[in-house]
C-alpha positions in Angstrom: 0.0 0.0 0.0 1.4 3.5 -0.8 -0.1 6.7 -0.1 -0.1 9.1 -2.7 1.2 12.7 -2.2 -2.2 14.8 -1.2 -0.2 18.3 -1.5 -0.7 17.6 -5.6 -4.1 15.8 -5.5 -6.6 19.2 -5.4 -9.9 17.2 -4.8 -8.6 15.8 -1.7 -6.4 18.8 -0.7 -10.3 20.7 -1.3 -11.8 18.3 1.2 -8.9 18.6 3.9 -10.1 22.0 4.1 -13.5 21.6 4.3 -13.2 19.3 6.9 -10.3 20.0 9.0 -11.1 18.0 12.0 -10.2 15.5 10.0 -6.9 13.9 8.6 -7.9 13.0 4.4 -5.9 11.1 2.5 -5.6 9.2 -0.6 -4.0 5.3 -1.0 -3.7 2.8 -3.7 -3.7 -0.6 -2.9 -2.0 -2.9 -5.7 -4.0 -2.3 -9.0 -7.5 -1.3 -7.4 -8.7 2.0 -7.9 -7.7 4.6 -5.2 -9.4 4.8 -2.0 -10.0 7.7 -0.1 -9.5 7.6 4.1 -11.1 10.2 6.6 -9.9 9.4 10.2 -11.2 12.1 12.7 -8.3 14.0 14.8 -10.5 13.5 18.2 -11.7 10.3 19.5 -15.1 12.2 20.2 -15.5 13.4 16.5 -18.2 10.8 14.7 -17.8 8.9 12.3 -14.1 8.4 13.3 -12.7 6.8 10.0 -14.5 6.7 6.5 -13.3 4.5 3.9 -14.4 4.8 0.5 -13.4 5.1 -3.3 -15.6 7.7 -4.0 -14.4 11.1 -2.8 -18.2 12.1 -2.8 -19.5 9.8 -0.8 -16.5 10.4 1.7 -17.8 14.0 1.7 -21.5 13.1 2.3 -20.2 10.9 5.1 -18.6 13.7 6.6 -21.5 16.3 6.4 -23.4 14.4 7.8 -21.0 14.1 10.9 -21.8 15.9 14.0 -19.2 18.8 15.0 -16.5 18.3 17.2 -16.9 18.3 20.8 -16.1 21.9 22.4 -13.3 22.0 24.5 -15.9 23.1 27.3 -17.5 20.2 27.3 -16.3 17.6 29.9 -17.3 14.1 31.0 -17.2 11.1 28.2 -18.9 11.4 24.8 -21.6 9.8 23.4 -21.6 6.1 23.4 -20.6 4.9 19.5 
């Protein structure tokens, strides 16, 4: 598995910004098509790691995400 240079790769470098709670990156594996990863920079952030080969679908996965927790919030997070 390799993971391919994002600083080049605009789409993803366009999501990274749009979500930057997240870390975004795209891999190849062998001869499949690229995949795209989203793995969330806080435990508490929801969903914490998308997988997909469609960048869109990683972004509707993200939307959908609820915003970080503050940093005045204390006690656990929400169970999931």
């Amino acid at each position: 598995m390799r993971q391919l240079d994002d600083v080049n790769d605009n789409p993803v470098r366009d999501v990274q910004r749009e979500f930057p709670h997240y870390r975004i990156w795209r891999e190849m594996t062998g001869t499949r098509k690229p995949r795209y990863v989203a793995q969330a920079r806080n435990l508490r952030v929801r969903p914490h790691t998308v997988m997909t080969a469609d960048l869109a679908e990683l972004r509707a996965e993200l939307t959908g995400a609820p915003p970080p927790a503050s940093a005045a919030r204390c006690g656990p997070g929400p169970p999931g």
